[in-house]
Backbone as a chain_set.jsonl record, in Angstrom:
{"seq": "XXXXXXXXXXXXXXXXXXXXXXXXXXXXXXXXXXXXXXXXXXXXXXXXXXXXXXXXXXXXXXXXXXXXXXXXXX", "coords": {"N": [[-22.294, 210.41, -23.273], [-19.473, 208.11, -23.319], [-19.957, 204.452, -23.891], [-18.757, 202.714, -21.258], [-15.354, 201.022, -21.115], [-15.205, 197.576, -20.922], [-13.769, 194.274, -19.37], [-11.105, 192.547, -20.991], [-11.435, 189.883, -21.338], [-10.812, 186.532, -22.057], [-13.448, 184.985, -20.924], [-15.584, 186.368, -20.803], [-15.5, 188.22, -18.958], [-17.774, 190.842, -17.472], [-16.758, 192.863, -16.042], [-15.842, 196.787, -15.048], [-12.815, 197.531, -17.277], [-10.039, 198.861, -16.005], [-8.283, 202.165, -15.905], [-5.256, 202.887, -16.451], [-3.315, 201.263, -15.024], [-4.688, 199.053, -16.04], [-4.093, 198.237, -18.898], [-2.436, 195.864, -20.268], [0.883, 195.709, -21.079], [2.022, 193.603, -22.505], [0.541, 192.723, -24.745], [-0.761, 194.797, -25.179], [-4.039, 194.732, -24.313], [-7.053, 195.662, -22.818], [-7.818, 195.135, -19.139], [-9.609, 194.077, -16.058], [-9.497, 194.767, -12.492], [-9.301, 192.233, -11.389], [-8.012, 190.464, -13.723], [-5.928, 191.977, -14.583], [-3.355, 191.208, -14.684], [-0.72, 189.956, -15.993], [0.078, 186.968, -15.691], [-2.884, 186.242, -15.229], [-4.572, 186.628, -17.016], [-3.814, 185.116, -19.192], [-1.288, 185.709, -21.253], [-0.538, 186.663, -23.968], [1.849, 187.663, -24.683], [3.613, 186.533, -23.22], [5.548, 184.505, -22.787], [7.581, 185.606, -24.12], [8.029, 188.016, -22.16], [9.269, 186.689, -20.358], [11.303, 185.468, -20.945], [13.028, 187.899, -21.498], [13.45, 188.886, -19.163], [14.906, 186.78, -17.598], [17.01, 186.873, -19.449], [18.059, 189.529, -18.384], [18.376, 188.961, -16.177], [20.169, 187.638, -15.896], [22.189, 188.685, -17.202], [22.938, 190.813, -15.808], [23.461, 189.245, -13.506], [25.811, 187.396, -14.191], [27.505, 189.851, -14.544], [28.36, 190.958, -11.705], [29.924, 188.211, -11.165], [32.518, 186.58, -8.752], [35.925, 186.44, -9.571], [38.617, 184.414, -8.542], [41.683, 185.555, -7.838], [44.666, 184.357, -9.089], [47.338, 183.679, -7.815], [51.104, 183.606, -7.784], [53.642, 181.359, -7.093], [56.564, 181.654, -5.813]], "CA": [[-21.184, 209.799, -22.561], [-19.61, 206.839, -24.31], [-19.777, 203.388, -23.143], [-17.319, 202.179, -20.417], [-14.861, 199.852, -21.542], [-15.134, 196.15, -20.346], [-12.41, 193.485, -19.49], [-11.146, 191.608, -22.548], [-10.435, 188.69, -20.746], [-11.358, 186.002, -22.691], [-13.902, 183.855, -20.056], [-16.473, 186.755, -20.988], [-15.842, 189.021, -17.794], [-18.247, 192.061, -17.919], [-16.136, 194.376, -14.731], [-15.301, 197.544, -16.022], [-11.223, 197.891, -17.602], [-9.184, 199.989, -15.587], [-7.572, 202.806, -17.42], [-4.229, 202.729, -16.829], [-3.304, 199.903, -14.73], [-5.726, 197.59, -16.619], [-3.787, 197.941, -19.743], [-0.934, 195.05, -20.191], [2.086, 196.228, -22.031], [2.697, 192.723, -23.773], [-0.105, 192.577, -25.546], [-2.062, 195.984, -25.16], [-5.358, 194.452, -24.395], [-7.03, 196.234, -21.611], [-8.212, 193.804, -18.134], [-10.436, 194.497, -15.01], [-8.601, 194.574, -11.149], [-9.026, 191.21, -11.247], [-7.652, 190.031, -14.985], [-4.932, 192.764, -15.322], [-1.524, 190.535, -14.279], [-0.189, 188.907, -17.414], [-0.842, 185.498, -15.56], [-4.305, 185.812, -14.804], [-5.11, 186.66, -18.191], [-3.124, 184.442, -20.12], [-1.02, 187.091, -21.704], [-0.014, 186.0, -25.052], [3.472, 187.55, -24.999], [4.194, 186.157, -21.498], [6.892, 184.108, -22.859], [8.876, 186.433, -24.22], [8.332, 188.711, -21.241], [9.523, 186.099, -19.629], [12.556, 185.777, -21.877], [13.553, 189.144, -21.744], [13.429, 189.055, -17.306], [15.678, 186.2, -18.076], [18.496, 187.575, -19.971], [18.233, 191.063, -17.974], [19.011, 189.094, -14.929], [21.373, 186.498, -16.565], [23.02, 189.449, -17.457], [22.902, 191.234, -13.813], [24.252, 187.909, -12.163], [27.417, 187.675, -14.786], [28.4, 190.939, -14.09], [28.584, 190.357, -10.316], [30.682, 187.295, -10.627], [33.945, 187.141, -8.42], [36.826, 185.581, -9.952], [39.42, 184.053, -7.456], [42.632, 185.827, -8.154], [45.735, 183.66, -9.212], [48.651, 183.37, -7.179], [51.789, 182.845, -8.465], [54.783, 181.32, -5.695], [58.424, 181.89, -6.513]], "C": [[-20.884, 208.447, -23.215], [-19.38, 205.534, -23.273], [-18.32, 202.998, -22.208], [-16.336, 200.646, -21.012], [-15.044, 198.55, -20.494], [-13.864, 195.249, -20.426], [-12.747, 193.06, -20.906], [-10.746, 190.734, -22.205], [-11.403, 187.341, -21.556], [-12.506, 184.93, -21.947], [-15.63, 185.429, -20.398], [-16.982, 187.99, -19.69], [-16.35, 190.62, -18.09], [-17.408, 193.38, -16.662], [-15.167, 195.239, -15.915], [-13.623, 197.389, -15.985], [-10.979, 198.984, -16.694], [-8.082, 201.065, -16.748], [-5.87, 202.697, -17.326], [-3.135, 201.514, -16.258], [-3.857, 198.39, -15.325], [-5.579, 197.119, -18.031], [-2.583, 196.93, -19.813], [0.02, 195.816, -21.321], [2.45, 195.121, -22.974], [1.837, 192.616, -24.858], [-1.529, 193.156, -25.698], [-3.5, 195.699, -25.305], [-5.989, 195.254, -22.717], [-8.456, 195.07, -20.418], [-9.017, 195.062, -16.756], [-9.438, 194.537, -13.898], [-7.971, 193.085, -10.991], [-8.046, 190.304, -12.306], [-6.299, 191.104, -15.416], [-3.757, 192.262, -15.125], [-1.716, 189.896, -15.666], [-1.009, 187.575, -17.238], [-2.016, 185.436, -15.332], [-5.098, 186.026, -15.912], [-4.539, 185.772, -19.688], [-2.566, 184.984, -21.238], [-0.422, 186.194, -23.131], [1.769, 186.371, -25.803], [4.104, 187.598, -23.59], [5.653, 185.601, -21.217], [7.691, 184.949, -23.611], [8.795, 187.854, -23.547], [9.242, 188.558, -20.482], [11.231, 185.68, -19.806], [13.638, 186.89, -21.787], [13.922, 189.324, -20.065], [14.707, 188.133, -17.795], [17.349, 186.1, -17.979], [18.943, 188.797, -19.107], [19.118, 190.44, -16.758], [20.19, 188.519, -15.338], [22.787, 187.409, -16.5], [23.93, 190.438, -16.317], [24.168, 190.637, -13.672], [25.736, 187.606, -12.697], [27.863, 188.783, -14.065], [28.668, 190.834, -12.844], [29.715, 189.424, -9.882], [31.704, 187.653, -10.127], [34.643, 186.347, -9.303], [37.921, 185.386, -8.408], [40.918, 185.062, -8.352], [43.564, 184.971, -7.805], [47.126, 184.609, -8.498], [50.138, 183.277, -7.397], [52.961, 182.639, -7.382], [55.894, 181.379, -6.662], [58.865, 180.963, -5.959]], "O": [[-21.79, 207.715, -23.615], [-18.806, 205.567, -22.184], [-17.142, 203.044, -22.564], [-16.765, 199.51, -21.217], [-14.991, 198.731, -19.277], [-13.03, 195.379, -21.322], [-13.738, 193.082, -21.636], [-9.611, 190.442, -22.583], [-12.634, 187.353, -21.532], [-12.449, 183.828, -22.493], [-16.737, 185.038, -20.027], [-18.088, 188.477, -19.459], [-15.684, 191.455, -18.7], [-17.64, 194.589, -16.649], [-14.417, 194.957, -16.849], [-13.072, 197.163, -14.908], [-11.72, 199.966, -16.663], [-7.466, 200.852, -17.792], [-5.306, 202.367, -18.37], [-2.295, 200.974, -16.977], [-3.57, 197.208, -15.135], [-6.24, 196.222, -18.555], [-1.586, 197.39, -19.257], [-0.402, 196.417, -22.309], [3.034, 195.36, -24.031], [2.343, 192.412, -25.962], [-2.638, 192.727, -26.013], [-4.179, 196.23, -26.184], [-5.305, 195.301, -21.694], [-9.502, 194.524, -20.77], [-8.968, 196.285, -16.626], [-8.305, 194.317, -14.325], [-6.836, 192.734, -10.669], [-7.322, 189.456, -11.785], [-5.752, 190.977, -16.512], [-2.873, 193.046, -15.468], [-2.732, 189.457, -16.204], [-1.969, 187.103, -17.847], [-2.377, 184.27, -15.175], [-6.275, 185.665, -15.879], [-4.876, 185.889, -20.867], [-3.191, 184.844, -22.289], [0.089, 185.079, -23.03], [2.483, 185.883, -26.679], [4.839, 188.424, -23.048], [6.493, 185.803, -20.34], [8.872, 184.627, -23.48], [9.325, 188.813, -24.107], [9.951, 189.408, -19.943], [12.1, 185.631, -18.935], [14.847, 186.754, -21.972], [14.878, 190.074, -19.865], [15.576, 188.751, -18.409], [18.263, 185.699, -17.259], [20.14, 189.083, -19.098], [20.152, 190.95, -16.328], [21.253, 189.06, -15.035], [23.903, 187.147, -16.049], [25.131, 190.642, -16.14], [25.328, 191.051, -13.68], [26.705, 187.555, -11.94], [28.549, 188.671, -13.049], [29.811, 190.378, -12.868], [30.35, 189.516, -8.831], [32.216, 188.707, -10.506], [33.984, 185.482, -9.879], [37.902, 186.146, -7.439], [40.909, 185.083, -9.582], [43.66, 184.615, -6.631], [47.61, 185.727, -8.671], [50.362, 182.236, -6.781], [53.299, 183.644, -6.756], [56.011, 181.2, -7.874], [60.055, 180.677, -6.087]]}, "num_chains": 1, "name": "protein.A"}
């Protein structure tokens, strides 16, 4: 049976990795229950996770805008 993986959190935490939850997507390192959020592991592509939320909404909240419609009197 092969060894269980361990966090990779850099403070030296031995709790086993979760398998599919315990992997981060920014920077495919795999974390324990406790160490698997970006922030609690100090994710090293946090800021341009963070970047990318950002623009997505930036982008959202434009589209949404109202404009006032112009008037014109005779």
């Amino acid at each position: 049976m092969p060894a269980k993986k361990r966090c990779q959190h850099e403070d030296g935490c031995s709790s086993p990795a979760l398998r599919i939850v315990g992997q981060c997507p920014h920077c495919t390192s795999q974390f324990c229950g406790s160490h698997r959020l970006p922030e609690h592991h100090k994710c090293t592509g946090m800021s341009e996770c963070r970047q990318q939320a950002f623009e997505k909404n930036k982008a959202r909240l434009e589209q949404e805008r109202t404009v006032a419609s112009k008037m014109t009197t005779a």
